[in-house]
VOGU-3710 file (C-alpha; in Angstrom, 3 decimals, decimal comma):
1> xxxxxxxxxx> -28,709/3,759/-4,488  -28,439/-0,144/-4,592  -27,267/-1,855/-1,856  -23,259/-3,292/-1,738  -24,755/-6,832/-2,201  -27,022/-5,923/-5,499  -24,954/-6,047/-8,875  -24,723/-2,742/-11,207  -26,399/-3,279/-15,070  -23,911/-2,014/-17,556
11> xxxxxxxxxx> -25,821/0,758/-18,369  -26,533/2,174/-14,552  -23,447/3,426/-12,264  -24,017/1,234/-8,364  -23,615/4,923/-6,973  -25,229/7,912/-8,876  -22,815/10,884/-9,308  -25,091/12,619/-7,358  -25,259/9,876/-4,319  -21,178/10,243/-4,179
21> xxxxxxxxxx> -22,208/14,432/-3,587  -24,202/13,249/-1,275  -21,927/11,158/0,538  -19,023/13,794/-0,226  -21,047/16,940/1,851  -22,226/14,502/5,015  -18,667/13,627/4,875  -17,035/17,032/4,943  -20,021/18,509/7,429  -18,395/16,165/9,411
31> xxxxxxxxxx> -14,669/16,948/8,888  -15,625/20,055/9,789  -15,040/21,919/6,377  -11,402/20,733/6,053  -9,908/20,263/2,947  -7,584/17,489/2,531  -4,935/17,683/-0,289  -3,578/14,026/-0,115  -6,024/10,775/0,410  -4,198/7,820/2,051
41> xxxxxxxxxx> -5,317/4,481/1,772  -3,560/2,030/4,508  -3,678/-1,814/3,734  -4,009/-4,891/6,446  -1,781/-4,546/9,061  -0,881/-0,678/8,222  -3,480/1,155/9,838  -1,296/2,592/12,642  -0,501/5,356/10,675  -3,788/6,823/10,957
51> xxxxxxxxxx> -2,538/7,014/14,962  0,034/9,629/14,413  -2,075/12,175/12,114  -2,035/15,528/14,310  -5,447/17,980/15,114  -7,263/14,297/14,081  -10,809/14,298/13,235  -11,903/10,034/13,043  -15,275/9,454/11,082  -16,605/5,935/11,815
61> xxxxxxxxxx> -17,450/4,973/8,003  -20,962/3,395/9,846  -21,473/7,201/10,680  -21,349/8,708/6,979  -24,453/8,626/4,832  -25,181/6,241/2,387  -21,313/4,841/3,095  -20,473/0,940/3,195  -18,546/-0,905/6,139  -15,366/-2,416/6,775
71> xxxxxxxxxx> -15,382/-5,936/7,132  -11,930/-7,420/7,137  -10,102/-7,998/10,310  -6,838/-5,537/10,544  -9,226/-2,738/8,437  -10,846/-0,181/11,614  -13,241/1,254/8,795  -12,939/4,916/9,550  -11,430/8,124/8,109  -9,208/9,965/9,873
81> xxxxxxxxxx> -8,663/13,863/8,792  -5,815/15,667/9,998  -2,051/16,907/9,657  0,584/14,825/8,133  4,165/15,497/7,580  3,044/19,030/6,820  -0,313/18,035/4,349  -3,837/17,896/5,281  -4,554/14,357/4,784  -7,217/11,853/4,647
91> xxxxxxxxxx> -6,309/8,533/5,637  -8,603/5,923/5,338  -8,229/2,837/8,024  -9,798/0,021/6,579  -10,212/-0,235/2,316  -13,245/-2,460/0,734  -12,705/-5,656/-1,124  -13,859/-7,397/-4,276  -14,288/-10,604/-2,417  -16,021/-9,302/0,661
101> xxxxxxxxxx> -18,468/-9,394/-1,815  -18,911/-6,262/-2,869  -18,810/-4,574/-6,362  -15,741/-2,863/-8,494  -17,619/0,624/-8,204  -18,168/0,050/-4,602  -14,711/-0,982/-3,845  -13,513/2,212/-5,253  -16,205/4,573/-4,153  -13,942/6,413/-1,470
111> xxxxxxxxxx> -11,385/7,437/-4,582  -15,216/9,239/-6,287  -15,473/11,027/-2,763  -11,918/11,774/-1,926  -11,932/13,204/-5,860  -15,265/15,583/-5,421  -13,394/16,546/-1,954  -10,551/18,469/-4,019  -8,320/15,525/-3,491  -5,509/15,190/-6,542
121> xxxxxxxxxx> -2,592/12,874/-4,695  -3,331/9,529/-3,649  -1,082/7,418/-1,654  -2,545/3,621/-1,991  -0,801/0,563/0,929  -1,280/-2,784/0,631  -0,121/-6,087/2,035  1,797/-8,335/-0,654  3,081/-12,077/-1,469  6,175/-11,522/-2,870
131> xxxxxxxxxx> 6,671/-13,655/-5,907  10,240/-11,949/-6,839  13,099/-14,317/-5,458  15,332/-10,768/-4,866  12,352/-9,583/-2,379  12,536/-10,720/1,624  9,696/-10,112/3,813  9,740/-7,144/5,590  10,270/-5,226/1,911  8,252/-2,561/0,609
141> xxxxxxxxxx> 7,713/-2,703/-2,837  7,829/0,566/-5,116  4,802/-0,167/-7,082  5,883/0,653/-10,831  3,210/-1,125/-12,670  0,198/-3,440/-12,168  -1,148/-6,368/-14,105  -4,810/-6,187/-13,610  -5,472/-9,798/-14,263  -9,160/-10,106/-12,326
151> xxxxxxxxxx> -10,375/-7,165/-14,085  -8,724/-8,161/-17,441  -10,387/-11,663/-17,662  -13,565/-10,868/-15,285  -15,636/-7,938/-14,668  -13,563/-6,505/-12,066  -13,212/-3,132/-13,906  -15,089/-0,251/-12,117  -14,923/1,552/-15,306  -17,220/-1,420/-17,138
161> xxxxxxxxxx> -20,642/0,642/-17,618  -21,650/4,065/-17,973  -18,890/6,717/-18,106  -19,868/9,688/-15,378  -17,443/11,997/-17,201  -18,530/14,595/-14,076  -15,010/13,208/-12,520  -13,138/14,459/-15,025  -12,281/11,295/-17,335  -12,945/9,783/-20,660
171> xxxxxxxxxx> -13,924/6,369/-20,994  -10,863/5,062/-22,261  -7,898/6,297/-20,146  -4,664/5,274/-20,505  -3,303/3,523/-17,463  0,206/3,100/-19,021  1,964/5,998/-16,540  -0,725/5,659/-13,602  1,868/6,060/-10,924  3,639/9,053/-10,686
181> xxxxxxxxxx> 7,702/8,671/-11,612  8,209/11,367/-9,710  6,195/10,596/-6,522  8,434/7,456/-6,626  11,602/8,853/-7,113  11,000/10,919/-3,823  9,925/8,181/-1,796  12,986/6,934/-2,772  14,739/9,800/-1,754  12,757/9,628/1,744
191> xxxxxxxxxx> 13,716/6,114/2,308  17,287/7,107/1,437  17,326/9,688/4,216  15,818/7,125/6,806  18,724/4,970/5,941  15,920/2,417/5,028  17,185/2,210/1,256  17,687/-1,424/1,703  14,454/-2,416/2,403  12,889/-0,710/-1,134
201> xxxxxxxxxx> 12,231/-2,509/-4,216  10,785/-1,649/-7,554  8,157/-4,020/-9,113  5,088/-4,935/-11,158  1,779/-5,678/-8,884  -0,623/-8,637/-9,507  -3,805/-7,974/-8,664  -6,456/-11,061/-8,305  -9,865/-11,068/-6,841  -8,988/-13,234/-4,035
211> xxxxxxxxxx> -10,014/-14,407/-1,125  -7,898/-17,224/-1,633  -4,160/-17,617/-1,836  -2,888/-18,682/-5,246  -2,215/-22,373/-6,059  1,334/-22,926/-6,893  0,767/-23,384/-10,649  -0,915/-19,934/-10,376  2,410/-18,113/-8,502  4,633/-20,007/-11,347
221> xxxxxxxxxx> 2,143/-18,109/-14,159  1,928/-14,631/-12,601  5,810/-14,779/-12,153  5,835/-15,746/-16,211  3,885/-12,687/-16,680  6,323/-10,465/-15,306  4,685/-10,462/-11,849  6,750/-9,538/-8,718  4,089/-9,225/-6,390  0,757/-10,423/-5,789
231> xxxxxxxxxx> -2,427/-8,838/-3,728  -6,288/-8,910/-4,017  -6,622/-4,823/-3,955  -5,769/-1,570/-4,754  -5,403/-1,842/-8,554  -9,458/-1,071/-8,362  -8,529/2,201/-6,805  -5,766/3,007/-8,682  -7,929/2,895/-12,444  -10,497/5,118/-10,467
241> xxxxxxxxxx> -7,869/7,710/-9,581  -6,438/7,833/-12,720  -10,030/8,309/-14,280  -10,526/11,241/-11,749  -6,940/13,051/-13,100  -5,362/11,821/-9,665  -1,433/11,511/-9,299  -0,483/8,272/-7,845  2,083/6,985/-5,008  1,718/2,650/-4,558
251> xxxxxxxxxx> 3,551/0,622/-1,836  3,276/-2,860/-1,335  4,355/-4,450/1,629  5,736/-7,943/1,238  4,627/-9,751/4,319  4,845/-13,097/2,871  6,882/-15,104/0,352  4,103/-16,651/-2,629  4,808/-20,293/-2,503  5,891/-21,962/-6,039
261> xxxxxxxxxx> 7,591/-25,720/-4,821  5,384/-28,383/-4,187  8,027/-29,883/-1,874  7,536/-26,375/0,526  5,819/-26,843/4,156  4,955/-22,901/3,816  1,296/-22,381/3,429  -0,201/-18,752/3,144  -2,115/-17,110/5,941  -3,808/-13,796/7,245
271> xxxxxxxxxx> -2,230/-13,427/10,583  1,304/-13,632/8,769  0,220/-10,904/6,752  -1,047/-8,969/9,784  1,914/-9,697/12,045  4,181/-8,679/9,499  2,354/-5,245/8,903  2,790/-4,698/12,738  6,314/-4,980/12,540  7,186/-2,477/9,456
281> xxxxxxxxxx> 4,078/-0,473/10,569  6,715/2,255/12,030  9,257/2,145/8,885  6,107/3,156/6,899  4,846/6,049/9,443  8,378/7,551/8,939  8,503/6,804/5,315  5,054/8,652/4,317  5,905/11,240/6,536  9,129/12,422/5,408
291> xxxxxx> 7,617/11,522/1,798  5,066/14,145/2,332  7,094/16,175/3,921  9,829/16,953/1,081  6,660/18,023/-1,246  6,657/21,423/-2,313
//
């Protein structure tokens, strides 16, 4: 295995199909044989969530073989293994990040392990400028489509390379229906129950490699794209769990407005983000929960 700093030749996978086995059995020796049915990934500011899984087992990602670490503050780095609104789950508190350096395939490593642990539903969180004038902060965004814009004109694909068709996909998937309509159309419903209706929107992510906050000229183009939203992850994970035949659940939560005047005072900053996850953090618990919970 290379390390997370090293970069992957075209032709050789950063993690070996038989390295992600690897890390897959330490990881379940450690869960203690469970078998999760639904991997959640929780974005900055989210990571309370992990706090109310029931019969927890918490796996420090330092403590798994051959496993990266968190670096990002709001991101504990662990995995948390448990019951959730009726589902064996496993949430992941802390997600990895083209621009903490690391690479595509390493970013979306935990989507390979989650898919060799029998994992076919992924729920994928994030933290979101809104670029939509209709969105307020505080919304979560139904994630409908993404534009993947650093992966489109960089090499921020994790599929660039060899194809480990082990996972279950073809080189050239189709990423035209990667979230599920009908995932969506009950977290809908679940937000309806919660009388929280008012606080969901539908729109098309932007993802960009980040780690800084777009210029305004930037916010103006993404918008002309058909942008609504605008992030630096998830989108990685996302093409990985459609390669592995995963169905897909994304929420964004808009915990900032995306500047585009040059006459605005506003400027763009972490703790924002943070702060504004802490205060829908419990709108989200009761969301997912009642989400999972109306699955059959």
């Amino acid at each position: 295995m290379m390390s997370s700093s090293s970069s992957a030749s075209h032709s050789e996978p950063l993690f070996s199909y038989e390295t992600v086995c690897a890390i897959k059995d330490d990881l379940q020796s450690k869960l203690g044989g469970r078998s999760p049915s639904f991997g959640i990934i929780l974005g900055s500011g989210l990571g309370g969530l992990g706090e109310h899984i029931e019969d927890a087992v918490i796996v420090d990602y330092g403590d798994v073989k051959c496993f990266p670490k968190s670096t990002v503050v709001g991101h504990k780095g662990r995995f948390i293994c448990g019951v959730f609104g009726g589902k064996t789950v496993l949430c992941m508190q802390g997600r990895f990040h083209c621009y903490e350096g690391h690479h595509p395939q390493l970013t979306t490593l935990p989507i390979r392990v989650m898919s060799l642990l029998g994992i076919k539903s992924l729920i994928v969180t994030n933290a979101a400028g809104g670029m939509n004038e209709l969105f307020s902060v505080g919304d979560l965004m139904l994630i409908k489509d993404h534009i993947n814009l650093a992966g489109m004109v960089g090499a921020l694909n994790p599929l660039i390379g060899h194809n480990e068709s082990r996972y279950g996909g073809e080189r050239f998937i189709a990423t035209s229906k990667a979230y599920d309509k009908e995932y969506g159309q009950l977290f809908k419903a679940a937000a309806a129950k919660l009388g929280l209706a008012d606080i969901i929107r539908d729109g098309v992510y932007t993802f960009l490699s980040g780690p800084c906050f777009e210029t305004i000229a930037e916010v103006r183009m993404l918008k002309t794209m058909g942008g609504d939203a605008v992030g630096m992850s998830t989108v990685p994970e996302v093409i990985v769990g459609v390669h592995c035949g995963m169905r897909i659940l994304g929420v964004s939560l808009i915990t900032n407005e995306a500047v585009t005047s040059y006459e605005s005072v506003a400027v763009a900053n972490h703790e924002e983000v943070l702060e504004t996850g802490r205060k829908r953090a419990q709108d989200m618990v009761k969301l997912v929960e009642e989400f999972l919970t109306q699955l059959k």
